[in-house]
Every structure is written in structure tokens, then in C-alpha cells.
C-alpha positions in Angstrom: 13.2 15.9 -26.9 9.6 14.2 -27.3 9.0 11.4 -25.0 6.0 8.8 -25.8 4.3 7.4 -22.9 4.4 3.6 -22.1 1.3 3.1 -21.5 1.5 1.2 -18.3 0.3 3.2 -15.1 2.6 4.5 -12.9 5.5 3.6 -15.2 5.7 7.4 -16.7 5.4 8.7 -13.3 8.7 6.8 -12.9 10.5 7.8 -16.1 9.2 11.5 -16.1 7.3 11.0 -19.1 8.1 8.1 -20.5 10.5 7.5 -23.4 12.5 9.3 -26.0 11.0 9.0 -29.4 13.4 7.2 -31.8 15.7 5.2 -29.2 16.1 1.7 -28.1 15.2 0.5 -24.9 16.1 -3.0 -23.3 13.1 -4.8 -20.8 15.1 -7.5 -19.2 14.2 -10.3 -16.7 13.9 -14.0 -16.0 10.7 -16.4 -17.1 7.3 -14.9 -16.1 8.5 -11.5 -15.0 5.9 -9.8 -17.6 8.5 -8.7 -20.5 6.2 -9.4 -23.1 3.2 -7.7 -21.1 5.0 -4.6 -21.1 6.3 -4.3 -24.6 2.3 -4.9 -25.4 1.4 -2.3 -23.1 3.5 0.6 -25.0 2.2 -0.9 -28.6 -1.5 -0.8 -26.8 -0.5 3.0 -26.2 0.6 3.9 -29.6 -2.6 2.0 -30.9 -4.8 4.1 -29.2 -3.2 7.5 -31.0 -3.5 5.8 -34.2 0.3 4.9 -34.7 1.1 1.7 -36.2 3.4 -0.4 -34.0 5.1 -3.7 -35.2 6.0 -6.8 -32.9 8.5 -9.1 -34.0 8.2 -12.3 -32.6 11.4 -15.0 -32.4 8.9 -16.8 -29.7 5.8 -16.9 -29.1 3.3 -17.4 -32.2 0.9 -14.7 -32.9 -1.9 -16.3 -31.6 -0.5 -17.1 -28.4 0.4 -13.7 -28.0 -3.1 -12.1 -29.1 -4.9 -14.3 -26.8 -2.5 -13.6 -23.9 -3.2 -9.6 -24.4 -6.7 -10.6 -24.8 -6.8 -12.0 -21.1 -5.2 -9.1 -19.7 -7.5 -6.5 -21.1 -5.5 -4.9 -23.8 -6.6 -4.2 -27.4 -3.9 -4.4 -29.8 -5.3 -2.3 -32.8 -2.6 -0.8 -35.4 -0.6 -3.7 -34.3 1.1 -5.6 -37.1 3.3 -9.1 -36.5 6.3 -10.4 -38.3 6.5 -14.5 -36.8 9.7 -15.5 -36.8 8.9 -18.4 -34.6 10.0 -21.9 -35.8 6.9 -23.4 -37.4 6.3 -27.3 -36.9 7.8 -27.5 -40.4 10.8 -27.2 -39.0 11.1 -30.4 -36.6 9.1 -32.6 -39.3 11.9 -31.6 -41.7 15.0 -31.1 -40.1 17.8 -29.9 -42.5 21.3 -29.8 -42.2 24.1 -27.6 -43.5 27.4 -29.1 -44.6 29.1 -26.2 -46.1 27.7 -23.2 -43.9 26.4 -22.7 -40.7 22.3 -23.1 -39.2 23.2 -19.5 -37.8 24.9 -17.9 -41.7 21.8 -19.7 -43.1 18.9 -18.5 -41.5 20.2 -15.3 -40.7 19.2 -13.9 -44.1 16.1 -14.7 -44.5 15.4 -13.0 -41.2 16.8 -9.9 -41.7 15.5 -9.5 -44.8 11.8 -9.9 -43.3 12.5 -7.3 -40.7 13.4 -4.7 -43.2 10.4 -5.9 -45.8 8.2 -5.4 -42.4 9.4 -2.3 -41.5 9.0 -0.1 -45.2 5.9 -1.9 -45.4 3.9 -0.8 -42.0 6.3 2.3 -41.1 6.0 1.6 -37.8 6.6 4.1 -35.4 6.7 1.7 -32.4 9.2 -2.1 -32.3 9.1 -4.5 -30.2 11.7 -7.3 -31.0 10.7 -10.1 -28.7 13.9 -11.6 -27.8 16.2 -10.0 -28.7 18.3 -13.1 -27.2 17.5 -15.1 -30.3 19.9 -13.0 -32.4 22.8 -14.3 -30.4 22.8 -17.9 -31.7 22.5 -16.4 -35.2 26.0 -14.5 -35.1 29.6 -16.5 -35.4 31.2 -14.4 -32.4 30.3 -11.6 -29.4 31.8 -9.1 -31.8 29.8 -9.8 -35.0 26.2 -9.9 -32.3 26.8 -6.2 -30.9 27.9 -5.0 -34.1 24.7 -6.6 -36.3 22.4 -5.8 -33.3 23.8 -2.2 -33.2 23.0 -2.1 -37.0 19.1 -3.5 -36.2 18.4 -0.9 -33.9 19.9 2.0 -35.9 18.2 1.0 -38.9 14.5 1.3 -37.0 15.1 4.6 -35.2 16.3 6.2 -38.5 13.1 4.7 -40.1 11.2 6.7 -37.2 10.9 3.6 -34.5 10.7 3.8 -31.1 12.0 0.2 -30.0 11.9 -2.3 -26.8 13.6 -5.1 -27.1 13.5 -8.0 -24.5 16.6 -10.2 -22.8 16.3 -13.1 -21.6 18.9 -12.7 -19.0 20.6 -15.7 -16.8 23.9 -16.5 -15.2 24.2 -18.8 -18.6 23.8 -16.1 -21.3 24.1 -12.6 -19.4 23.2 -9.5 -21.3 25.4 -7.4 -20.5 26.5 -6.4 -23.9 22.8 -5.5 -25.0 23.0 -3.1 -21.9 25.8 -1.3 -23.5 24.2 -0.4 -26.4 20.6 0.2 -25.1 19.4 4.1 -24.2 17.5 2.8 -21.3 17.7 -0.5 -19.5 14.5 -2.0 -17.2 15.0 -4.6 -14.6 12.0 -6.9 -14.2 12.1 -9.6 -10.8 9.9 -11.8 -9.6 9.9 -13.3 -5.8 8.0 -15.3 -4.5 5.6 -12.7 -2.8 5.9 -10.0 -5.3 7.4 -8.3 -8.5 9.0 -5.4 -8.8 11.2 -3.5 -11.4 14.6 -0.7 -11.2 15.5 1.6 -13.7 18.9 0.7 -14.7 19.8 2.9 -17.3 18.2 6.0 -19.2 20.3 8.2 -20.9 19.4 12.0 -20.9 16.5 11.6 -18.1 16.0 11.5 -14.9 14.1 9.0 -13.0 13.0 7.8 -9.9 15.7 5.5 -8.8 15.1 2.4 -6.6 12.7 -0.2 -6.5 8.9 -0.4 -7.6 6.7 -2.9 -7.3 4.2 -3.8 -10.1 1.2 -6.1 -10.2 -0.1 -8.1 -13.5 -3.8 -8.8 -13.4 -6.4 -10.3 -16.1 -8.4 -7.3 -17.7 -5.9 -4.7 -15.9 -2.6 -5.4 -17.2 0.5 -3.8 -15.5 0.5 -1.5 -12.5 3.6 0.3 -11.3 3.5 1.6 -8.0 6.7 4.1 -7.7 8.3 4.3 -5.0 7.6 7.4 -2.8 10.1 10.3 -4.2 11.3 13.5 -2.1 12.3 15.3 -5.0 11.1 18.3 -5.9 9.4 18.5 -2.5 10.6 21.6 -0.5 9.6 22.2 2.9 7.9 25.6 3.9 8.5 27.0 7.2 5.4 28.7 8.1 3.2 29.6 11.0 1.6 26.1 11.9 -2.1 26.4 12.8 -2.7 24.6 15.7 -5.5 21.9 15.7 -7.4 20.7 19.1 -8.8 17.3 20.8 -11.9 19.5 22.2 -11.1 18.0 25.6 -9.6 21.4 27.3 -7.5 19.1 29.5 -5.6 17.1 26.7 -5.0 20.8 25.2 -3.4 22.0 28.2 -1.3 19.6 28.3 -0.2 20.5 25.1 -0.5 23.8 25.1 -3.0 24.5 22.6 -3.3 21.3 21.2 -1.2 19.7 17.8 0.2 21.3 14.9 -0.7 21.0 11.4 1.6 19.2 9.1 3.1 17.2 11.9 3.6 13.7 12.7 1.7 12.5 16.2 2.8 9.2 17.8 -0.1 7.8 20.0 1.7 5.0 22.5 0.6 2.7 24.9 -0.7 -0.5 26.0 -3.3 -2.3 24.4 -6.7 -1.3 25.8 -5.6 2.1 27.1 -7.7 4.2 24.7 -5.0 5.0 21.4 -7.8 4.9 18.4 -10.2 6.2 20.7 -8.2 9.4 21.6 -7.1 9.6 18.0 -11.1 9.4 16.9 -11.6 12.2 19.2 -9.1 14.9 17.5 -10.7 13.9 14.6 -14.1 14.4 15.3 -12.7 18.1 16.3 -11.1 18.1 12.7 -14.5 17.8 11.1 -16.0 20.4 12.9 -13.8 22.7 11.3 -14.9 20.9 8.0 -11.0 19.0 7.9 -11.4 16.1 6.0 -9.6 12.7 7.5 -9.2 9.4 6.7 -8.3 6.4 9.1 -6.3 3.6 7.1 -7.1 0.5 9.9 -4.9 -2.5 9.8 -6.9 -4.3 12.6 -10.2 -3.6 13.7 -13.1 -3.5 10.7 -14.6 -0.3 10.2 -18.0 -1.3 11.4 -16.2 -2.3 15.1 -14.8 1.1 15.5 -17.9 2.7 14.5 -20.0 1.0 17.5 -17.5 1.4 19.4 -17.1 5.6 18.9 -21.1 5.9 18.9 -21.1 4.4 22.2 -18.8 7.3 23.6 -20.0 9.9 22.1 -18.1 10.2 19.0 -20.8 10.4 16.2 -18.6 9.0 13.7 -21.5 7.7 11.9 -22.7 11.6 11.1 -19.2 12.4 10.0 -18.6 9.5 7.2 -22.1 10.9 6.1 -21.0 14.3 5.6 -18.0 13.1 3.7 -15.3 14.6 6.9 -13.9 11.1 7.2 -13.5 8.1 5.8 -12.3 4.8 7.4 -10.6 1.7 4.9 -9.6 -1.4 6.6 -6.3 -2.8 4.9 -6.3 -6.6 5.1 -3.3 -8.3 5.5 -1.2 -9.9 2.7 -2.6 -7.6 0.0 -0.9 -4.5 -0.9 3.0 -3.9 -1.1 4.3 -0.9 0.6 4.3 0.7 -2.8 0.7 0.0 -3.8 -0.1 1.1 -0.3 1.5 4.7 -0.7 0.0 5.1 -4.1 -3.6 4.8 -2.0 -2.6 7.2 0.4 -1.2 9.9 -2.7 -4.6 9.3 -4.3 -6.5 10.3 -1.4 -4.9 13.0 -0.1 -4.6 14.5 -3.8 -8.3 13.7 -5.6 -10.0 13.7 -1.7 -7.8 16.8 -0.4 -7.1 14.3 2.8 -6.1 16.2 5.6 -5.4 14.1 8.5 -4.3 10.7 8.0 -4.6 7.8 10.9 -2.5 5.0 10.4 -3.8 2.4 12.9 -1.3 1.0 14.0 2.3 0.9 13.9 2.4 -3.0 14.6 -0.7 -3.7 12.2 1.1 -1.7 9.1 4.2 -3.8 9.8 2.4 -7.1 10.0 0.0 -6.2 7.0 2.7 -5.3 4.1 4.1 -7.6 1.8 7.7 -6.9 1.4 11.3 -5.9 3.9 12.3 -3.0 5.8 8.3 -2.3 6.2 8.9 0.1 9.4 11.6 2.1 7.1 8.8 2.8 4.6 6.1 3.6 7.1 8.7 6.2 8.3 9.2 7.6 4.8 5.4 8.0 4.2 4.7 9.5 7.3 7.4 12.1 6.5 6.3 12.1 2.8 2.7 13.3 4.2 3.9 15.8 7.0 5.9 17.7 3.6 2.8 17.6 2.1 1.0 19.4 4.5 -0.9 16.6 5.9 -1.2 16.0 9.8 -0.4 12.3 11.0 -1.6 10.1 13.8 0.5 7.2 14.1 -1.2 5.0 17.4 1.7 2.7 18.5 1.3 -0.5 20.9 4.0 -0.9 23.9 3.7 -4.4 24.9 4.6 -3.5 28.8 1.2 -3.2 30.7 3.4 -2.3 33.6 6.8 -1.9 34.6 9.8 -0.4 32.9 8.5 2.4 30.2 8.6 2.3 26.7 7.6 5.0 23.9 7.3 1.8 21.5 8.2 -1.5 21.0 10.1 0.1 17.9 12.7 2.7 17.4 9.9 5.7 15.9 10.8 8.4 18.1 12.6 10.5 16.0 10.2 10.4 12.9 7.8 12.1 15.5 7.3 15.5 16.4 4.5 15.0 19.1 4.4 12.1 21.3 1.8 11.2 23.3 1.9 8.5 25.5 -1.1 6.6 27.7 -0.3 4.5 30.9 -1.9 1.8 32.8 -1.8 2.8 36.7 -2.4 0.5 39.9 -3.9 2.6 42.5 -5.5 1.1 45.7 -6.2 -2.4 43.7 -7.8 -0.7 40.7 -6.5 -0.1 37.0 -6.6 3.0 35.9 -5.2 5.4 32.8 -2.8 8.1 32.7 -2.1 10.8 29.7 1.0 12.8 29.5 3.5 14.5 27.1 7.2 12.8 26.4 7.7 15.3 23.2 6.4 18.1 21.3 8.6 19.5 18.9 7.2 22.9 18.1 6.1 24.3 21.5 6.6 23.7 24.5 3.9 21.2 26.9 3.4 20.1 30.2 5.5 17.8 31.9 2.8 16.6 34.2 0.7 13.1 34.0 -3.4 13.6 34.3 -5.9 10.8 34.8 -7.0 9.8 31.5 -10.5 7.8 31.7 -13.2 6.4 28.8 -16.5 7.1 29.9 -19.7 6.6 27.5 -20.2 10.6 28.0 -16.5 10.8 25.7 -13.1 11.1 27.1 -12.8 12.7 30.4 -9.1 13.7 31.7 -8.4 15.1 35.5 -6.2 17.6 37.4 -2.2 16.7 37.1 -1.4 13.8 39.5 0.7 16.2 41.9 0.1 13.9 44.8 1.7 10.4 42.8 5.1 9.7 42.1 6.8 6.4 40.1 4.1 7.2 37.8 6.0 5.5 34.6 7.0 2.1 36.7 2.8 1.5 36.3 3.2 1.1 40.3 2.8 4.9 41.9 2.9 5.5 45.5 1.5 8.3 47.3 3.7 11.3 48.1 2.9 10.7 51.9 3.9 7.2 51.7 7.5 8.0 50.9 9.8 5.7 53.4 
């Protein structure tokens, strides 16, 4: 069966092609949730292949309705409009019906226009915009569903693709409509974002769930679908192992990190997390790897100076196109329109490492619930893709009892590496060790990790040290 796309971006991706040709579909949702902008959108789309496409208006005038499609950047060509609206006319002179019904009245002359409309143009796309108009022209629930029914049939037989929209409430619920629709879409609107489900949508599958969508002047709609593990099957493989060039950090981990794998970086703040990350990637770009950091805190310009001043020539390597660093400002993106950056870069870039720095700052920066949940699934999503992840983490405990994270993320990762402030003699120093590595074995021992501007230097296992994790180690000889 032939499917015709919507026209809205990301919406297909959604529906697996779009719609069926020659069924009805139903766009519901409350007051400013973009109805109207999507039904223009899939006209707009049917334009452009030189179909023509008929809105019929109970509404908004025509004019309104141009200039609103105007605003938002879509040109409605091959568009025709049937204006049912109520003119002025009709308040200046009100009329009354003693024998039959406003609703057995005006009913006629409206259904008659529809059909005149639709053997005139031939449309092959509808929208009928609302649909909840119809209601108060029917005596009874019965005689609505069945001369609704009869609408819809009548277009698809005359070759129509049709949306219709519901105004939907607790007052007149559309419940009925949803019955006799193919496909049913869900539009909400909070008060920090919109998003959309997939209610209905008989013989297709679909991404189920929520998706956010944005509505923007000159852009019009953007879906962002949600992140999908269908379809994706996981290889098991020989995993290439990929180093931090500092020969200590790869003993420790026996060779070093595994491709496809997901790398949690903990510690407190200051102990040297983006800056250890910088370094495997620096090592990735020697081998030509392409990475990309997504920062949530520092501006890309900071962790520049602050990686030349090491060593790290991160500079050279944004040059040669081997890495790329975008700083995500709060407030801004929804987790959804945050994943779809990440897809596009790892599929049009071929993105090989990912950063995501940090764990706190993702969390803070996303507009939406259950933000650590969807962190998880894209890191996952990524790792099944083939793409290695370094996730740095804060621990708010400089000292004292130890913590992986100040969230539950351990079991999402395969290699945990962990960095730890030490009081030795009065000073405060850094340690590196190993908590997990999923796919080899590592050592269980703790090194001096320090930050020098020569790069990262790391020492001999602290054999000599125990109570390392308390922050507070003692000498072996000072054992009571």
C-alpha cells in the first residue's frame, strides 16, 4: 500500500513513511497545539508534487489562514479553499427557524459545497478543519458518526487522502471520531514544550511513545522522534581496543578501552575528568577517529586554552576535522531534539567517539522529565551503533565515604573509571584506578594521577598506602 509523506520533518521517520493514500486521519489537541500547522504542512507536501489539495475551513477565514502559513515559511500552491466560516452577514442578520432546526437548515447548504468542491478540484489531499463543527449540525451522536462516516468515505472513493482536526476537551471528547479514523495523532502543549503520540494507525507500525515537536516562523513543524531500538541488532565481535597514550592509564586497563563501549569518568570536581577524557581523544585522532565533545558547561574556547596549556593540541585537531566540540546551552533543546543532533552527527559526520560532558550538566540542561533515563537510553543507543562513549560524571564527596556518582549510572557502563582526591603529609593530591571493566579484565591497584603542563603524568601503584578510597590514606608502616 502507497503511503504519502506528511511533509513535516521527522514525522515520517515516526510513521515509517507516512500515511496510507485514500484514508482518513484524525490530528487532535487543545488550543495552540499546531493542528492547523500540520494539516498545512501535508497540503504544502502534495503542492510541491503538483497534486491539488483542498482545505475546508469551518474556522478560520482564508486569509487568516494564508497569512499564518505565510509566517511559518510554507507555500501553499495547488491549494484550493472552501470557507465555511460564518461571514459577518451572519450576526448583522440573525435569522431564526420556527419550523426546523439552525443545525437541519444549514446542514444542506454545507454538504452540498463540499461535494461541488470536491468534483470540481479533484483533490487528492483534505483537510476538514474542524471536524468538531459537524457535531452541532447533527440531531443526535448516532446521526454525527454515521453522516461523518459518509463524509469521509465519499473523499477517499473520490481519491482523497484526508486529515481532519478535533477540538478535543473534557466538554466535547472525541472519542467517537477516534473510532472511525485510520490513524489518530495526539498534539499537547505544556508549559515548557509540545510534544505529540501516535494513537492509532491501522496496518503500520510506528514509533510508539512520546515526541517532541517545535513550531517556528519560516521553519514550520519539527518532530524529533523519540530514540527507537528497533531494528537495531547487536553484533558480537572482536572489539578493537582504543588507548589514552599514557602507558600507565593502559595498564591499568589492560590495553586500554574498547570500541563500542560506554566509559564512565567519576570524580570530584577539579580532579582532571574532561581533561583525561581530552587525552583519549587526542589518541583517537591520531588514528584519524573522528570525535565530538557535546559540553553542557564549559564554552568551547575555555577547554581549548585549557588543553593547549597541557599539551593537548586540540586546536590542530578541530583543524583537521578529528574533533569537534558544541556547547549545549541550557533551556534549549528537549531530550528528543538533543538525540536527533547526536543521530545527525554520528550518521552525516561518521562520529566516532562521543563525550558527553557531563552527567550533571545534561541533566540540568534538558527541558523535559526522567532526563537521566534518556541520557541512559542514548548512551546505549550509541554503544549499538558502534560508537564509543565517554560519559565524565561529578561525585560531590571531595573526601570521605566513596561514591561512583551522585546518580545510580553504574550499570549503563561498561568501563568505570574513577579519579580521587588524596591527603598525603598536608598536600592534595590525585589518584586513578579501575572499579569496572566489563570486557577484560584491569588492575585493581590505585596510581598517582597528576596534571602537569607537559600532559598527564600517572605513577607506580600506591603499594605502600592503604584507606585509599576514605580520601584519608595512611602509610602501611603506620598501621596501629
Amino acid at each position: 500500500m502507497e503511503k504519502l509523506s506528511t511533509g513535516i520533518k521527522g514525522l515520517d521517520k515516526v510513521l515509517f513513511g507516512g500515511l496510507y493514500k485514500q484514508r482518513f486521519y484524525l490530528i487532535s489537541g487543545g488550543p495552540g497545539a499546531g493542528k492547523t500547522t500540520f494539516c498545512l504542512h501535508f497540503l504544502e507536501e502534495g503542492g510541491k508534487k503538483g497534486e491539488n489539495s483542498l482545505f475546508i475551513s469551518l474556522g478560520e477565514k482564508e486569509t487568516q489562514i494564508r497569512e499564518s502559513a505565510k509566517n511559518l515559511g510554507l507555500n501553499l500552491q495547488h491549494l484550493f479553499f472552501l470557507d465555511l466560516s460564518p461571514s459577518s452577514d451572519y450576526f448583522i442578520n440573525t435569522e431564526s427557524y420556527d419550523i426546523f432546526s439552525p443545525a437541519e437548515v444549514e446542514k444542506e447548504p454545507i454538504t452540498t459545497a463540499i461535494k461541488e468542491a470536491v468534483e470540481k478540484y479533484k483533490p487528492t489531499r483534505v483537510v476538514i478543519d474542524s471536524l468538531t463543527q459537524f457535531r452541532y449540525l447533527s440531531t443526535d451522536i448516532f446521526q454525527f458518526r454515521k453522516e461523518v462516516l459518509s463524509l469521509l468515505n465519499y473523499l477517499s472513493e473520490n481519491g482523497a487522502t484526508t486529515l481532519f482536526t478535533s477540538e478535543s476537551s473534557h466538554e466535547t471528547p472525541d472519542d467517537d471520531l477516534r473510532f472511525l479514523s485510520d490513524g489518530v495523532i495526539d498534539l499537547f502543549v505544556t508549559e515548557e514544550y509540545r510534544y505529540l503520540m501516535v494513537k492509532k494507525f491501522r496496518g503500520s507500525e510506528f514509533i510508539s511513545g512520546t515526541h517532541t515537536y517545535e513550531i517556528k516562523n519560516n521553519k514550520g513543524i519539527t518532530v524529533y522522534p523519540r530514540l527507537s531500538f528497533k531494528g537495531i541488532k547487536s553484533n558480537i565481535e572482536h572489539f578493537k581496543q582504543f588507548s589514552f597514550g599514557v602507558p600507565e592509564i593502559d595498564e591499568l586497563l589492560f590495553g586500554g578501552i574498547e570500541q563500542s563501549t560506554i566509559s564512565v569518568i567519576a570524580g570530584p570536581s577539579g580532579t582532571g575528568k574532561t581533561t583525561l577524557s581530552m587525552q583519549f581523544l587526542k589518541e583517537c585522532a591520531g588514528r584519524g577517529e573522528r570525535s565530538i565533545v557535546y559540553s553542557f558547561e564549559e564554552q568551547p574556547e575555555k577547554i581549548i586554552e585549557r588543553c593547549e596549556k597541557i599539551n593537548i593540541p586540540i586546536k590542530a585537531m578541530i583543524e583537521q576535522g578529528t574533533l569537534e566540540i558544541k556547547y549545549i546551552p541550557p533551556n534549549i533543546y528537549t531530550n528528543d531534539a538533543f538525540a536527533e543532533i547526536v543521530k545527525n552527527d554520528i550518521e552525516e559526520k561518521r562520529t566516532k567517539i562521543v563525550m558527553i560532558d557531563s552527567t550533571s550538566g545534561y541533566i540540568e540542561a534538558m527541558i523535559g522529565k526522567n532526563n537521566l533515563t534518556y541520557l541512559f537510553n542514548l548512551c546505549k543507543y550509541l554503544s549499538l551503533h558502534k560508537i564509543t562513549v565517554l560519559l565524565p560524571t561529578e561525585v560531590k564527596n571531595i573526601t570521605g565515604d566513596f561514591l561512583v556518582s551522585n546518580y545510580d549510572i553504574s550499570y549503563i557502563a561498561d568501563n568505570i573509571i574513577f579519579l580521587r582526591y588524596l591527603e598525603i603529609k598536608g598536600q592534595l593530591r590525585r589518584a586513578i584506578g579501575i572499579l569496572k571493566k566489563r570486557l577484560s579484565n584491569f588492575e585493581k591497584t590505585l596510581r598517582e594521577f597528576e596534571i602537569t603542563k607537559y600532559g598527564i603524568k600517572v605513577g607506580t601503584p600506591l603499594y605502600n598506602l592503604e584507606n585509599i578510597l576514605t580520601g584519608v590514606p595512611k602509610l602501611v608502616s603506620e598501621k596501629d
